[in-house]
N, C-alpha and C positions, 0 to 999 in steps of 0.2 A: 556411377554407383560403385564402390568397392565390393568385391569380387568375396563371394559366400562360400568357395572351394580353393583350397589352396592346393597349387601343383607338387605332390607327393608321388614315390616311387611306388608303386602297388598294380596289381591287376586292375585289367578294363574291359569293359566287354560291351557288344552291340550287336542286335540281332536283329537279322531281316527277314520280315515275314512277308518275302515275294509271293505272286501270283502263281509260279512255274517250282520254285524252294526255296524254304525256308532257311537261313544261312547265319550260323552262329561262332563270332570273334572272339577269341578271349588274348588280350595282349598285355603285355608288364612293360610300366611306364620306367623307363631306367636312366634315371638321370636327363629326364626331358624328352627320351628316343621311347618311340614306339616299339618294340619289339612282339611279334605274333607267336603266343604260345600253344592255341589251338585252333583249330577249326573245324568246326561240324556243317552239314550241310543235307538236307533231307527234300528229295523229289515231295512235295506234300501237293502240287498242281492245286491250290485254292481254288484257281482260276477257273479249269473245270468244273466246280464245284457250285456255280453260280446255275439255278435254272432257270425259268423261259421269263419269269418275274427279276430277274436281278436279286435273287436274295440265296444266302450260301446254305444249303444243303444242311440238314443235320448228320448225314455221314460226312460230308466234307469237313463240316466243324468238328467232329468228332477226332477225325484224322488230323487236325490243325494240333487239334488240342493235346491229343495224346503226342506230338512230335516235342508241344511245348513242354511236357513234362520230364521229357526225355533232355531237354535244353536243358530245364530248374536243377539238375542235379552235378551239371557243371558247374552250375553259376554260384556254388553255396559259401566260395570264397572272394566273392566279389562283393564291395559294399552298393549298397541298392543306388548311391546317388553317383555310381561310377561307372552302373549300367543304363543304356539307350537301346531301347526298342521299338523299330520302326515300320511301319505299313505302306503299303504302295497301292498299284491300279485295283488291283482286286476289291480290296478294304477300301478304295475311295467311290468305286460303285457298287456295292452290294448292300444293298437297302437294309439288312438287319445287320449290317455291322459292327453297329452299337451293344447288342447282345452278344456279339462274338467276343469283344474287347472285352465286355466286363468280366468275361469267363476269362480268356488269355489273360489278363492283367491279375488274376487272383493267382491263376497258379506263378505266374512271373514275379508277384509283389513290383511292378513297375507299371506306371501308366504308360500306352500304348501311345506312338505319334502316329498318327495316319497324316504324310509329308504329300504335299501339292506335285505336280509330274516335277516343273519347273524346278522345286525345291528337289527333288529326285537327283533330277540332271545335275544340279550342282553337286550333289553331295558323291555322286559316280565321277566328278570331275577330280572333286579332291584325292578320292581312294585312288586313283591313276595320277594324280599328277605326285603323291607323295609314294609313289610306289613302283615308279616308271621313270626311270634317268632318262635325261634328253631337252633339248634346247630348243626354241621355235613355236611356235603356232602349231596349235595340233589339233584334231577332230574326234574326239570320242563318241565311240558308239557302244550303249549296251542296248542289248537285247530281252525283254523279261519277257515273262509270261502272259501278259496282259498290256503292257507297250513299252515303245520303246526309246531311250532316250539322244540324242544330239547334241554334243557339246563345243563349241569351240572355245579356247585358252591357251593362255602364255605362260609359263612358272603354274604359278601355284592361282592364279584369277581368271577364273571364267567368261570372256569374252558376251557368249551367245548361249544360251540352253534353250531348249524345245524339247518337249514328250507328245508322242505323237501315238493313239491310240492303234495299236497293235503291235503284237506277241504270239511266241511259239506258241504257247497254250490257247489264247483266245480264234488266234487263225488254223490252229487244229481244230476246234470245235467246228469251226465256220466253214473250211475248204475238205479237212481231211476227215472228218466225226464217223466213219462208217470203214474207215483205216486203209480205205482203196486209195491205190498211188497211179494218176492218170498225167497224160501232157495235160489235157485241159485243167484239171483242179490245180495242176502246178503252176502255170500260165495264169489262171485265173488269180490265184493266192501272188504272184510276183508284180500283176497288175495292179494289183486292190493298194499293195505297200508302197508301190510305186506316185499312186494316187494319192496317198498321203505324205510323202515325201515334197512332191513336189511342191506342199504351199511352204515352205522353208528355201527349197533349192535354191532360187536366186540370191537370197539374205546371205546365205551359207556362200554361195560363190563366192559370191562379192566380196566376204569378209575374207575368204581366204586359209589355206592352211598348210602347213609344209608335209606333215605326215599324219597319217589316218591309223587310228587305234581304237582297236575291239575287245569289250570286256564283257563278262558274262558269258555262261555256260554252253551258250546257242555257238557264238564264234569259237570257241573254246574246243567245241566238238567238229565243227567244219576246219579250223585250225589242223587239229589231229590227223581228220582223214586224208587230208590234203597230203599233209609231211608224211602219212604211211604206203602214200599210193605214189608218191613220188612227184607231186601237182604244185606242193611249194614253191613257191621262190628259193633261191639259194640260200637267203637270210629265214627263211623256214616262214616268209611271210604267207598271205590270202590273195592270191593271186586273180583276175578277171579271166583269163583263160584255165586259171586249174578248176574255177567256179562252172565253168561250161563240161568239160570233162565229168566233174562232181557229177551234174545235173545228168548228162545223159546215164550216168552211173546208176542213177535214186529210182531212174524212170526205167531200167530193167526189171525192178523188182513192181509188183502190182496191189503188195500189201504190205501196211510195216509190219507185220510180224515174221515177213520173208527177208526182212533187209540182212543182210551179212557184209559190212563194210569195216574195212581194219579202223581201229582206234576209237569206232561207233558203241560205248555202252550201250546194257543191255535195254536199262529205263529211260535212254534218250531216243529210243526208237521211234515211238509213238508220234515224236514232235519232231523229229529229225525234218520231216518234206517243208511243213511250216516255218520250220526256222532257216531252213536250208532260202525258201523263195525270200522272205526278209532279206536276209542277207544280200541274195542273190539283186532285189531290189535297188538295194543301198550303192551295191558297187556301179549297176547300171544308171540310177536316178543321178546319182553325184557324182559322175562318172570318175569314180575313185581307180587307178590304176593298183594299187597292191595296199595292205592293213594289217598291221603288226598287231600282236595280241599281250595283252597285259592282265594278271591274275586280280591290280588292286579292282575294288568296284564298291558299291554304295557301302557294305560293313566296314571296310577299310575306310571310308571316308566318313562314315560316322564318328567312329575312333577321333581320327585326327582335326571334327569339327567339335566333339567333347572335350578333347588335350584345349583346343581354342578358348573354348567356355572356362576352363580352368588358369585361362590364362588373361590375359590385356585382348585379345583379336577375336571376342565373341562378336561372330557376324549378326548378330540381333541386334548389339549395338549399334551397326553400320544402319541396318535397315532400318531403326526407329529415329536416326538422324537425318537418315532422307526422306524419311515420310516429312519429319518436324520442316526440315528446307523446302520441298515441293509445296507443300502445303500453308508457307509462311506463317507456323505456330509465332506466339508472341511465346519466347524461350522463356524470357524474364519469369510470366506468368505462369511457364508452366513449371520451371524453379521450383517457386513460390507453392503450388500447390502440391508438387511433391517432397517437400521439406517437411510441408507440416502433416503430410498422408504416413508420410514414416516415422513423424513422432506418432501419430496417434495409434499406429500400428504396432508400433514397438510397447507401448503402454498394455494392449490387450492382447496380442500375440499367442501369450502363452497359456490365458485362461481361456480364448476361444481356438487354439488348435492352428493359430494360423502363422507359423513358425518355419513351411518348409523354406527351402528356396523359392521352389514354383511359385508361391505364394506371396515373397518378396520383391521376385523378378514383374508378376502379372502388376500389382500394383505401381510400381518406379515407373513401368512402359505407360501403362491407362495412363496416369499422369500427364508424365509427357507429351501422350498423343491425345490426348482429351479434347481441344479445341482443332482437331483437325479438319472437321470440317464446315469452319467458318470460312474456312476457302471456295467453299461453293453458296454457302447463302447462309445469312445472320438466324435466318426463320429457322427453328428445328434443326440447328447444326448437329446436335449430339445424332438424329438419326441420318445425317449426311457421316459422320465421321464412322456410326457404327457400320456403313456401308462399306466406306473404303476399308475399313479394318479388316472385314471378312474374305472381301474379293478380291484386294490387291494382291500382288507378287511381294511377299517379304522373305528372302530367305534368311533362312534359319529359324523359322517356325513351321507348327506344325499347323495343320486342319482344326484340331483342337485351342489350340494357343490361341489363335485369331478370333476362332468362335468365340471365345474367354475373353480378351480383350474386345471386340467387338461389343458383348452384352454389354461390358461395363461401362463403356463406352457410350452405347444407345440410352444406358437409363440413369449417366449421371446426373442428369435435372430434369426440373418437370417431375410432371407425377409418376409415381411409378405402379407402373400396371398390374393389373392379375399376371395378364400373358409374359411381363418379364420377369415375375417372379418365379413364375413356371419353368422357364425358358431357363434361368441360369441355375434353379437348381433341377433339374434334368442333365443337363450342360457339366456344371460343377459342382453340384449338392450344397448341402447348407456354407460349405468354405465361400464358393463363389459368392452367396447372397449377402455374407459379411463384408467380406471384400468391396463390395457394390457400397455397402453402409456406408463404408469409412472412406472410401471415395466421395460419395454425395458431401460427406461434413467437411472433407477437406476443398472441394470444390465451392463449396458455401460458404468459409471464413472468408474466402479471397475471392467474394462477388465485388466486392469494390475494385478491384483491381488495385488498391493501396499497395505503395512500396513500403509501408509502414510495417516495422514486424510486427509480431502476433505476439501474446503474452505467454505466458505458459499457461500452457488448457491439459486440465485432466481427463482423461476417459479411463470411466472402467464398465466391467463389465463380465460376472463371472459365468453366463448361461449363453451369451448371446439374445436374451432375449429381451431382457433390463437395459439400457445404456444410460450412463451418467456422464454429463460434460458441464464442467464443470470451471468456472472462468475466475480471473481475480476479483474480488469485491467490486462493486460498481465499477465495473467494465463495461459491463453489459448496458447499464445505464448512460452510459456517454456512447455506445454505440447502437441506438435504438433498432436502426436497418437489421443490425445482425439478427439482435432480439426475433424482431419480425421474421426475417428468414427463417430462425431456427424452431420456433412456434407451428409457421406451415410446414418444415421439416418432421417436428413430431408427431404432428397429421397424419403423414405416411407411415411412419411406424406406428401407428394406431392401426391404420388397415391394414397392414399385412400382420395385426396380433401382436406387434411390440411395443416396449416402449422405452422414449427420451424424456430422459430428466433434464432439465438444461437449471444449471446455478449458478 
């Protein structure tokens, strides 16, 4: 599909709204190079913010929100489709979520990605590999608030990624919530990480790596202490023996509000033991000898996965190609039905609002992947395919995206239900339920599976509510099947209150 942004010099920006803070890029694309010309970054701890139900706090969202408004006043010279704002652990278990976004996204004017761990890891791969000179297989590790991610790559491709639940903030609430610094809670908190580390360990050996790198603010801060107490490495790395030093150090003090350690901010105190045992973890589980520290991390590689999208090497490409080969889509067919999904889309586009990108992009992909799951059974493939869509590993989408492709996916044939009508505009509002329309009609011309083209067919359509299709003169007559299809197609748009004209 030819590409709906063309690569211009101008500002870029991406913002991340971690569990532990919120972290906002603003960078000028300069002749193809990234260059960083701000950076903001606010302790907002979400993560905390969760109580005994999983659901975020109305002072927590309050503090979210007022950090975003503080964000919106940088951002006033950035065009809306050159900003990417993205969500992590927090935003993918906090049950009201969905209330939080609608509120963050108004005052952002951008829709919200709540990105998979996996999707995470890669994208903290990228921020470090384009931000970190060096040759070889390498091991990135960041640390959030909420979990934490594992990467192994080479250049600029990700080998292995894993996010493994747990983070300074969430192992704060859990080991340290009452601010006492014991051996036992420390022990206790480097076991627990330990524990999750391991179902990776052996993958992670076995793949291999030549040098081990830490992003994010948690190593960033043990980094410091380290190089101010004199516990470094010579190359000013993270050393396994200045980590045991560190540790008898943390466990003098019996409260974080007594901690006094050079290079320790003031608001990193709190989560300093929590982050500290992670770490502390990571070097003993993957028995890492020393870990170099790199600035790039998830906003940085947001950046340089938008420059991508703007570019030929949009990795959603990649991943709707190996869904289509895993899953031996019949290509031709699926061609076929999105050739003529974007004529008919192109024809009403503009009276029913359905012109963004996102909206051009959601449609090209459905297409494509529509028949995906005839790989598992002929019966109700559409809700075979609308499974893999939601649950697979696709990077370079979000939580959202999937969901979006997903519905369209589960209710391109067959009847269509109360409950999907519900579902996708809750999901995607009336855009999405259009979307779905023109999908069905384009999935319905090309029920014969004919290599035959299709004539020119009109759609209009000025409310969304009305649809007219409209064919060559007796066409429709020598092809009576269609006829028929298109008759129980207006059925459906009868129940759900619309209607299809067919001529």
């Amino acid at each position: 599909m030819p590409k709906t942004t063309r690569i211009e010099d101008g500002l870029l920006a991406a913002v991340d709204l971690g569990s532990n803070s919120f972290h906002l890029a603003i960078a000028r694309l300069d002749h193809g190079e990234v260059r960083m010309v701000q950076g903001l970054s606010e302790k907002v701890q979400l993560g905390a913010g969760l109580d005994e139900n999983n659901r975020l706090t109305e002072m927590a969202q309050a503090k979210a929100l007022a950090c975003l408004s503080r964000f919106s006043q940088h951002l006033a010279g950035v065009e809306p489709e050159r900003l990417r704002v993205v969500g992590t652990n927090t935003l993918r278990v906090a049950k009201n979520a969905a209330t939080f976004l609608r509120k963050a996204e108004k005052i952002l004017n951008r829709p919200i990605e709540v990105i998979a761990g996996r999707e995470e890891a890669r994208l903290i791969y990228m921020g470090v590999a384009h931000t970190q000179a060096g040759a070889g297989r390498r091991l990135i590790t960041d640390i959030g608030g909420g979990s934490t991610e594992f990467i192994i790559g080479e250049g600029f491709e990700p080998l292995a990624t894993e996010s493994l639940h747990m983070g300074c903030v969430s192992y704060t609430v859990r080991f340290f919530a009452d601010g006492l610094i014991s051996p036992k809670a420390l022990d206790r908190a480097i076991t627990s990480a330990r524990q999750e580390i391991v179902s990776i360990k052996q993958a992670y050996q076995q793949l291999g790596w030549e040098l081990a790198i830490g992003s994010s603010g948690t190593i960033k801060a043990v980094r410091q202490m380290l190089q101010e107490l004199g516990w470094a490495s010579s190359e000013g790395r993270i050393t396994l023996d200045g980590l045991l030093k560190l540790k008898a150090e943390i466990l003098r003090y019996k409260h974080v509000r007594e901690i006094q350690l050079p290079g320790l901010k003031e608001d990193r105190k709190a989560i300093i033991p929590a982050g500290f045992a992670i770490v502390m973890a990571i070097f003993e589980e993957l028995e890492i000898a020393e870990m170099d520290y790199s600035d790039g991390a998830l906003r940085e590689g947001v950046l340089y996965d938008m420059l991508g999208r703007f570019g030929q090497e949009d990795v959603r490409d990649r991943s709707v190609q190996a869904m289509m080969s895993r899953y031996y889509v019949d290509v031709a067919q699926a061609q076929r039905v999105e050739k003529t999904l974007m004529a008919l889309h192109a024809q009403v586009a503009e009276s029913l609002h359905l012109d963004s990108v996102e909206h051009v992009d959601l449609l090209h992909r459905a297409a494509l992947m529509h028949e995906i799951g005839l790989a598992i059974a002929h019966a109700s493939f559409h809700k075979h395919g609308a499974y893999l869509l939601k649950y697979s590993d696709m990077p370079g989408f979000s939580r959202q995206t999937q969901e979006s492709l997903s519905l369209l996916v589960g209710a391109h044939r067959r009847k269509i239900k109360p409950e999907h009508f519900s579902e996708a505009l809750n999901v995607g509002g009336v855009s999405l339920v259009r979307l779905l329309l023109l999908l069905r009609l384009a999935v319905l011309l090309h029920h014969s599976r004919s290599r035959d083209e299709l004539p020119d067919i009109v759609l209009h359509s000025e409310d969304g509510e009305r649809f007219e299709l409209g064919f060559p003169r007796n066409w429709l007559d020598r092809h009576p099947l269609t006829r028929v299809d298109l008759e129980e197609e207006a059925a459906q748009y009868t129940a759900l209150g619309l209607q299809l004209v067919v001529g």
